[in-house]
Structures are given as structure tokens and as C-alpha cells.
N, C-alpha and C positions, 0 to 999 in steps of 0.2 A: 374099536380102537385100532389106526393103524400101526402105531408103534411102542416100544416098549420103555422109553423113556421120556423124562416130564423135564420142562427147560422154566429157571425160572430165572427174570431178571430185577438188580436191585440197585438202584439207584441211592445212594444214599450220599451222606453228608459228605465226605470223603473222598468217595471214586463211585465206581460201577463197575457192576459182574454179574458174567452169567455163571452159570454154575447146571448141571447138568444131573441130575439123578435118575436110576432105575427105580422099578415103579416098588420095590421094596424101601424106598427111603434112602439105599445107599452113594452116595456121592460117589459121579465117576468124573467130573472136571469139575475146574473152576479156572476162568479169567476174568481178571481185576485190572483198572485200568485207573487212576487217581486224577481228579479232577478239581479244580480250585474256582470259587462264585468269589469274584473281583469287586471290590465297592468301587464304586461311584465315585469320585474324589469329589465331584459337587455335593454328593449326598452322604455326609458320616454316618455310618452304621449298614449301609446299604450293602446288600447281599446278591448281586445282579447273578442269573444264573444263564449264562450262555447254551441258548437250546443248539444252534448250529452246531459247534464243538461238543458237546455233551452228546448231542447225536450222532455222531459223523465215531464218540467214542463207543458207545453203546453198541455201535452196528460192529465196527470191529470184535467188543467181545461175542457177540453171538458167532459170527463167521469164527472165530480164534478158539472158542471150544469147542466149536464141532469139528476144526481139522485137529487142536491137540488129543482130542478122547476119540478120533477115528469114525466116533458115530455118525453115522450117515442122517443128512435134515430130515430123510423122510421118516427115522425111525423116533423123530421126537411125537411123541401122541398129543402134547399140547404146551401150551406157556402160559406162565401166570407171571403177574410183575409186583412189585413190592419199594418203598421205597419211605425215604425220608418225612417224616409229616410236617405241617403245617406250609411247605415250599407251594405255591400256586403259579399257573402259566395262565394268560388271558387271551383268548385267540379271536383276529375278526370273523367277519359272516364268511369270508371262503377258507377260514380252518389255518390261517396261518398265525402263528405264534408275532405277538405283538410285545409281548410285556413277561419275565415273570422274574420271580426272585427265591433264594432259598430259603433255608426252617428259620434260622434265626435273625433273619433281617431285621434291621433296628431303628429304619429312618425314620418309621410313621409317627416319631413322639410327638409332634406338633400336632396332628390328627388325634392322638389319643386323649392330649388336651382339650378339645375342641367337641370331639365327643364325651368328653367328663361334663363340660359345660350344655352340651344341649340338655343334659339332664343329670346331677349328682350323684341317681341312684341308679342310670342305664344298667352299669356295667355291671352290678348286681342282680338286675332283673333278666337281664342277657344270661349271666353265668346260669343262673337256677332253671331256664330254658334250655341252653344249649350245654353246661359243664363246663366253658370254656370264658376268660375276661380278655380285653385287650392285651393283654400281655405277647403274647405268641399268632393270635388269629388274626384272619383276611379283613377284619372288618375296619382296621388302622389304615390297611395297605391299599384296601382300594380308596378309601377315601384319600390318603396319599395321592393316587393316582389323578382323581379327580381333580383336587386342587395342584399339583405339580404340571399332569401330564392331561391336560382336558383333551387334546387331539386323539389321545392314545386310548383317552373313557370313551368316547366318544365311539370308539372303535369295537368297543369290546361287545360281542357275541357271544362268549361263552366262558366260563371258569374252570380247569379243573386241576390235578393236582399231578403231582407226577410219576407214580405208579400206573392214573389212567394217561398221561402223554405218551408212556411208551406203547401203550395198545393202542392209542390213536395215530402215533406214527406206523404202525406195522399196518393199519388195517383202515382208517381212515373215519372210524368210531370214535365218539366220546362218550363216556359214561364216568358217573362217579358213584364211589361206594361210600357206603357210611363209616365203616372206622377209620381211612384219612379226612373224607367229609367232612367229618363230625369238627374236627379240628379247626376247621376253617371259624367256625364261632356262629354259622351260618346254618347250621342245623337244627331241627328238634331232636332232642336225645333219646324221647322217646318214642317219637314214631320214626326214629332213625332216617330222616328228607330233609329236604331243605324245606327252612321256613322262612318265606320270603318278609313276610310281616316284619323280623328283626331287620332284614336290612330297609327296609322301608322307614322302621324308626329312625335307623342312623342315615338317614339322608343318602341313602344309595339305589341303584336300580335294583329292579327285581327280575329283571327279563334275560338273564343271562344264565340261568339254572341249568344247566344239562341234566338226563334223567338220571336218575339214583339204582343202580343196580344191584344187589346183594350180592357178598363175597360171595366165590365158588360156582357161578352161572357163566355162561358161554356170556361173551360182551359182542364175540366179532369171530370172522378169520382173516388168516394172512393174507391183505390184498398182492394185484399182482405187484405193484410198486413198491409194497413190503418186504414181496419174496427177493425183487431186484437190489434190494438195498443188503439183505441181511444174509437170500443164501435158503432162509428158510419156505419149504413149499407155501406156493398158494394155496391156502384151504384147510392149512392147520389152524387149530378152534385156538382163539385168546380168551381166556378166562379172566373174568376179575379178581384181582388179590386184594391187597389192604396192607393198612400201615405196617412199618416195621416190625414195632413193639408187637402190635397185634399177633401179627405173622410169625413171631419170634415166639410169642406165647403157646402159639400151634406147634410151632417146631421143636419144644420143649414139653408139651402135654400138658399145657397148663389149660383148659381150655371150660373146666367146671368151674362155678361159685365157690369161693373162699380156697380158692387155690391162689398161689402168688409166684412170681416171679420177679430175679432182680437183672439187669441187663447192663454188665458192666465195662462200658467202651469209654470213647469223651465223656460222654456224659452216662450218668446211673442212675437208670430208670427202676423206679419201685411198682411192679403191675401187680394189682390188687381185682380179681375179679368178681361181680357182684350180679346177684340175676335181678335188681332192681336199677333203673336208671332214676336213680333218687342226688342230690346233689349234696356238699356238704354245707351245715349252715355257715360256717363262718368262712366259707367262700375262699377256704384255702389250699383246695388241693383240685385236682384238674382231673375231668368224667370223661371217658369218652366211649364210643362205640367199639362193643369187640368184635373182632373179624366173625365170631362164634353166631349165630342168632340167638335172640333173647339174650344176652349174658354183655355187661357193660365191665368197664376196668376205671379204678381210681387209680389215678398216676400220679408219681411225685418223683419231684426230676432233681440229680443233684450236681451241677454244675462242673464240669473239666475236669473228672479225678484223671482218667486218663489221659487228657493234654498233660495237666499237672506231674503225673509220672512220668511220662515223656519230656518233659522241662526240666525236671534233676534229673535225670540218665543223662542228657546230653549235655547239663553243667556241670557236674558234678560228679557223675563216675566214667571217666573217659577211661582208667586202668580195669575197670570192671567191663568196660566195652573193646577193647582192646583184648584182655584174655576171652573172651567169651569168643571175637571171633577167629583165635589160635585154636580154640577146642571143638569151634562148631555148635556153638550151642548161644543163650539171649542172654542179655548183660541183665537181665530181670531177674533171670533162673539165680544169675550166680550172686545179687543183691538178695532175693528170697531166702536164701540160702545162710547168708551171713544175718538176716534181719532177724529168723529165727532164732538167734541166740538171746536176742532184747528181748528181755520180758515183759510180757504184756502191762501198758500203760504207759510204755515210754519213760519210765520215771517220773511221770508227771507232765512230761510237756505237752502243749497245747498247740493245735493250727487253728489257722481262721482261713480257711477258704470257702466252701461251697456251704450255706446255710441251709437250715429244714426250710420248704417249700413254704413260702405264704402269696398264695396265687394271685389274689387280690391285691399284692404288696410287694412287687417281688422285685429283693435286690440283694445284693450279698456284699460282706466288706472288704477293705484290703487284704491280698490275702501277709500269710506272714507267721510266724514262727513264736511261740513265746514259752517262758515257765522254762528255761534250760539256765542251765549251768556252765561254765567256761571248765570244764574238766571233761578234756579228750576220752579218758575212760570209758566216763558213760554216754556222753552227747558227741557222737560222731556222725558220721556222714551216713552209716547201719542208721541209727536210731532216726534221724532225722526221715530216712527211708521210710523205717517201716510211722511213723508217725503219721505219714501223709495216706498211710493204707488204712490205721486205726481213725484218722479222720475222716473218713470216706465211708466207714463204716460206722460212726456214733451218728453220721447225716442219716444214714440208710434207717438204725435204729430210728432217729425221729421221725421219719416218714414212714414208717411204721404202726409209731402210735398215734400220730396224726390220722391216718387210713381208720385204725382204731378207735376215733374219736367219733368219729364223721360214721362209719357203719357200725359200730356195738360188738366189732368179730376181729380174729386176727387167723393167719393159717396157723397150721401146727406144723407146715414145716413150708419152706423157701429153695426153689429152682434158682440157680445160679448160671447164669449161660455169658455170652460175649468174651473178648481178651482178657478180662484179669480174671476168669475161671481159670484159666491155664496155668495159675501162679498154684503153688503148693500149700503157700502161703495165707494169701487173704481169703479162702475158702472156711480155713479155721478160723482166723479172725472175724469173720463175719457168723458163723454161727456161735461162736462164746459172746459176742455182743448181743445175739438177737436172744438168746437160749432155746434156739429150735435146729434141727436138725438141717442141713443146705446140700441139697444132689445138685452134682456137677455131672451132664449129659454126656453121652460118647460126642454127639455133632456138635460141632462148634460154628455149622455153619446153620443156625437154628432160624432164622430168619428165610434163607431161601428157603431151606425147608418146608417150613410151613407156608409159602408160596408155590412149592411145586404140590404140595399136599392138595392146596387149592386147585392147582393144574388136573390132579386126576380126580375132583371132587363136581368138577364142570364136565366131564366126560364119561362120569358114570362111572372108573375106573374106582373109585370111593364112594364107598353109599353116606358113610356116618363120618364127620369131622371128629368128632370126639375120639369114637373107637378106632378109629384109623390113627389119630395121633399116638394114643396108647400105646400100639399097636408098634409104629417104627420108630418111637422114643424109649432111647435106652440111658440107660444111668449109668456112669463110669466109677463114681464113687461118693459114697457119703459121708459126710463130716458131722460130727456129733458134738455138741459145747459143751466145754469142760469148767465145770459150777465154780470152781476159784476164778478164772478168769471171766466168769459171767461176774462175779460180785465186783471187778475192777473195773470193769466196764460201767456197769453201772454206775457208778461213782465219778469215772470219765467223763460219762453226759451227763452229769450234774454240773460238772466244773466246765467243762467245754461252752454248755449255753451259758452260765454267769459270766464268761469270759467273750464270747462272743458279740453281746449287746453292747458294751463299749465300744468294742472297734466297730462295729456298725454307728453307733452313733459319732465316731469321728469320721466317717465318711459320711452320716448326715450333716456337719459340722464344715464339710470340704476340707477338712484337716488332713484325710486322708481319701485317693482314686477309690470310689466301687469296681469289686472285681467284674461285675454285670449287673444293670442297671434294668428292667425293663422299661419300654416306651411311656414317656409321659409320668413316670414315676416324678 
């Protein structure tokens, strides 16, 4: 090993950042740099992801935290990359980037029609294969392409995702790993490869597979045209990483069977991890590959709490964001803060935003506010607050027992990582809803992490994924459920779902927008 720190980059839905660690786990930089995937005005729903600019940002941050942390390139011992899943890039035969789009692109509904009809029970037969329905995977989007953009199919040489783009920019490699693979819908789940037979079914080519690499193996090193763009030496090893969540679950220690983790940003991911790749029967929660070997994850995904938080802060408490920045501190902290007085339940009130996961079916209703009272007292702009937090948590409870349903196991206790661990707040709230005990880690940047973990797991620098997580995963604090507010809770998500199936069926009804629709629903 020449050097004593690991550099890992991450692409995600948002922006992109490198982030810099020494080889004990500790974060010594991070640059971030925000990036926005433009739709298509021809195409509604469309998610286009600008490789030029996304690269041209990317290269920046590596160059920007090796002059902010002083670290010298040669002392990085290797890089691992990590990044948003289900986003794909399609490149022709000389390796240039033709086509790709981000995670939740949405144009391919007419495709998803289209393959319903080639066969009523595909998408069925597909999930219990691969873990994954049209909803989210490649298998919409290229057929998209095909019928849209036949010049562009025509073109296409190879598939892969964007964790491996960025080692392919550095080094001139493409490889793809199984836990963003997997995602594509394109995989077997159990022998963790591509199985071209599915896409053969759906009318697509088979000849575009790049090979499959396991997280934590050397993919490449920094070519010279790498080093010129980034700064960083020729000849530092690129390691493959894997999806976020994955990576996230490394950089958290979650990395055994019937361990769990919840990952709560835009969206609130429920990681359930299982050492069988077995699927669930009623085709409603989503399997994918863990970055770990042998060991797979049920996920279940709960739509925008944290857009949604962000949406009332910037309606709704401009005087709470106003003192926040007189004192130097987050208009969240000082919302947390006053939320905690409302006792748990809201009084009753109800939200409809983000619904429990039904993968095979997946839509959610308008969102909206209900069961309140016109008396300032108790229904104020607090209550309303934390309302939208205790909502976010009765979704998480059902994807819980959903996970529950589907494997026969629940954890005995829940890893709580991403922005709203930072709240004081929805920490407690979410273990009095689940009744199990929720660690909130020192890093908060648990995603690079366990991308850089990957970094020194390629170099030898880590012998064991597992014990090495262990190892530089620390706990900051645990929160424990307090049985009176477990009984209110309970009762909550009884009333929540009764209340929830109407306004879903007025948006089947068009009475009322869905708050997100999946393709061809």
C-alpha cells in the first residue's frame, strides 16, 4: 500500500462528492457539489442525466478535496465509487457515453404497457428471478429506447450504472457489480450475473452485458487520461463499490442476516438483510443484491419524507428559519425542538403521503392533511410538523411487517443513518412506533464509508468486510421505545391505513393527482 488514505466517490440523486478518509474510518474531507437530471420537455417524466457536466463536476470534487485536506494524490492508497441505483448509461463500441438517465426516470410507461401485454404474467415471473418489477428497472427504459431512439439502440455496446461510469472514466474499464446490477431487473439474484434469457424474453438484445465483478476487487487503475483529468496518480488501483443503500449498510455495520437498517433522506429506505435470495410471494417488496457476499437485502422504499420536510420548512416556517440563522444553528433543530411538546399522535391527525410499498402496484395518493380541528391550540404549524415525522414513521412500521411477512423474521433492533438521524426528535419517534431499540451512528457520512471500506477491502488493506465494519462503526446514541407511546402508535397505523385506501382510491377515481405513479400503472 502506497498510501494511507482511501478516497471514495458518490454520485447520488442530488449532487456528488468525494470525501476522503484515513484507513481507520475517520473522515478527513468532503466536497459536494449539486447536480440537477433535466426532463426532456418531449418526454414527461423523463430523467436525462448529463454525463458531460456531471463529469466535468465530479472531476472538480476529487481535485477540491485533495487541495482542501492538503492530502497529497499519491497518499490516496485507492478509490472506490458508490452511487445512486437503478440510473443507467449506454455507451457505443468506442466507449462513449450515448444515452443514460437517472434512478427515477418515469417515461418508459408506454413500454411497461407493452411489456404487460407481451405476456400478463412476465412481470411476475421476472420479479421471482431477478427481485425487481418494472417499476424502477432497465428493462422499461431500454425498450424505451428502442422504440423512441432506434439510432441510439442500435448503437448501444454496453450497459452499465453509475458507480461503474465513474471507474470507467478514470480508467477506461467497464465492469458491473451485482448490488447496483441487480437493480437493473436484468440480473439473477441468485447467481448475482446478468441473465440474458430475461431480456431476451422482453424483446431486447442480449449482447450488451459487461462482465460482473464482485464488490471489493480491483476493477482497474487510474489511467493516464484519468490522472490528467482528476490530479489523481496513474496507477492507483479502482476498486468496485456498489449501491448506495448497500454501501450505506457497510458504513453502518449492518452487514449480517436479520440485521436492518433505515436510511432516511428524500426518500426512506427500509434495508432488511437476508442470507437467502428468496423473493416475496406477493411480489410486493423489492430483493436485491448486498454489496456483502452471500447475504441479499429486502427493501422497501418510502417516498419524499425528506423533500416533504423540506417543502413545510420553506412554506411554512420562514420565522423559525430566520432565528435559526441569527443563532447559527437549522430551522429543523429549532422545529424539533417545539414538536417535542405535541404528544405523540398528533391528537389524531392523519397524513396521506408516502404509502407502504406494494412493488407490483406501486402508487401513492394525493398527499394532504386530515382529522384536524380548527383550534390554534392544538393544530398548529408544531403539530402539523411533527405529524409529517410520525407519518414517515407508521410507512417505515409497515414496511417492516411487510419484510415480516415475506421472510418469517424481524430485527431486534434498527440502524438509523442519513439527515433526519440528526433530528433529536424522529429518532424517538421511530423507535416507540417500531418497539425496538434505533442506534444512531457517529458517521453520518455512512455511504462513503462503506465505499472507502470497499477501497481498502480491494488492496488488501481489509481482510474481512464484516469485521472491519464492526470495527470502524461507532454508535453515537440509542434510543429505546417508551410502551405508552408504542400503544398510540399502534392504534395510529390502524387509523392511518383505514384512512389511507380512500384517498388512494380518489386518485384511482382522477378526483384526485397521485403523489407518484409508477410506469404503466
Amino acid at each position: 500500500m502506497s498510501g494511507n488514505y482511501l478516497m471514495a466517490v458518490d454520485a447520488g440523486t442530488g449532487s456528488v462528492r468525494a470525501v476522503i478518509f484515513d484507513i481507520n474510518g475517520n473522515q478527513m474531507g468532503c466536497v459536494q457539489r449539486e447536480w440537477k437530471h433535466k426532463e426532456d420537455p418531449r418526454y414527461p417524466g423523463s430523467m436525462d442525466f448529463d454525463w458531460k457536466t456531471n463529469w466535468d463536476l465530479t472531476r472538480f470534487c476529487i481535485r477540491e478535496v485533495l487541495a482542501q485536506t492538503g492530502i497529497k494524490a499519491g497518499q490516496i492508497a485507492a478509490l472506490s465509487s458508490t452511487c445512486m441505483r437503478e440510473g443507467i448509461v449506454l455507451y457505443d463500441a468506442a466507449g462513449a457515453e450515448i444515452w443514460a438517465c437517472a434512478n427515477v426516470d418515469a417515461r418508459a410507461g408506454d413500454e411497461v404497457v407493452q411489456l404487460k401485454q407481451i405476456d400478463p404474467g412476465l412481470e411476475k415471473e421476472i420479479y421471482f428471478e431477478s427481485g425487481q418489477t418494472f417499476a424502477l428497472g432497465a428493462l422499461p427504459r431500454l425498450l424505451w429506447v428502442k422504440n423512441k431512439l432506434p439510432d441510439v439502440y442500435n448503437k448501444i455496446a454496453r450497459i452499465g450504472m453509475f458507480n461503474d461510469w465513474i471507474i470507467f472514466k478514470l480508467s477506461g474499464v467497464l465492469a458491473v457489480e451485482p448490488s447496483n446490477g441487480s437493480t437493473t431487473g436484468l440480473f439473477d439474484l441468485k447467481a448475482r450475473t446478468w441473465d440474458k434469457n430475461i431480456a431476451r424474453r422482453c424483446g431486447l438484445r442480449d449482447d450488451i452485458f459487461p462482465d460482473v465483478m464482485e464488490c471489493g476487487t480491483i476493477a482497474a487503475k487510474v489511467s493516464k487520461p484519468g490522472s490528467v483529468e482528476t490530479g489523481l496518480p496513474e496507477g492507483t488501483p479502482l476498486v468496485i463499490g456498489g449501491g448506495d443503500c448497500q454501501l450505506g449498510a457497510i458504513g453502518v455495520g449492518v452487514v449480517d442476516a436479520n440485521e436492518a437498517v433505515v436510511f432516511g433522506g428524500s426518500f426512506w429506505q427500509y434495508e432488511y438483510n437476508t442470507d437467502k435470495g428468496v423473493c416475496s410471494p406477493k411480489c410486493d417488496v423489492r430483493v436485491n443484491c448486498h454489496a456483502v457476499d452471500n447475504i441479499w437485502q429486502y427493501e422497501a422504499l418510502a417516498f419524499n419524507p425528506g423533500l416533504v420536510m423540506r417543502w413545510y420548512r420553506d412554506a411554512f416556517c420562514a420565522e423559525e428559519k430566520r432565528i435559526a440563522a441569527e443563532k447559527h444553528t437549522d430551522a429543523y433543530a429549532i422545529m424539533d425542538h417545539l414538536a417535542a411538546d405535541i404528544p405523540a399522535g398528533c391528537y389524531g391527525m392523519i397524513c396521506s403521503f408516502s404509502d407502504v410499498m406494494n412493488y407490483i402496484n406501486w402508487k401513492h395518493a394525493a398527499p394532504g392533511f386530515m382529522n384536524f380541528e380548527l383550534s390554534p391550540e392544538k393544530y398548529n404549524k408544531v403539530t402539523f410538523y411533527r405529524a409529517i415525522m410520525e407519518n414517515t414513521v407508521l410507512v417505515t412500521l409497515g414496511h417492516l411487517r411487510l419484510v415480516e411477512a415475506a421472510t418469517g423474521s424481524h430485527p431486534e433492533k434498527i440502524v438509523f443513518a442519513g439527515g433526519a438521524s440528526k433530528s433529536g426528535l424522529w429518532p424517538q419517534i421511530l423507535t416507540d412506533a417500531l418497539g425496538i431499540p434505533v442506534e444512531v451512528p457517529v458517521v453520518k457520512e455512512a455511504t462513503a464509508l462503506g465505499a472507502a471500506i470497499m477501497a481498502g477491502k480491494g488492496i488488501g488493506l481489509y481482510t474481512d468486510i464484516k469485521e472491519t465494519a464492526r470495527k470502524l462503526v461507532k454508535i453515537e446514541k440509542t434510543f429505546l421505545p417508551d410502551r405508552g407511546n408504542r400503544e398510540i402508535y399502534e392504534r395510529a397505523f390502524g387509523k392511518w391505513k383505514s384512512a389511507y385506501a380512500p384517498q388512494l382510491q380518489l386518485s384511482d377515481e382522477k378526483i384526485t393527482k397521485y403523489m407518484w405513479l409508477a410506469p404503466g400503472i
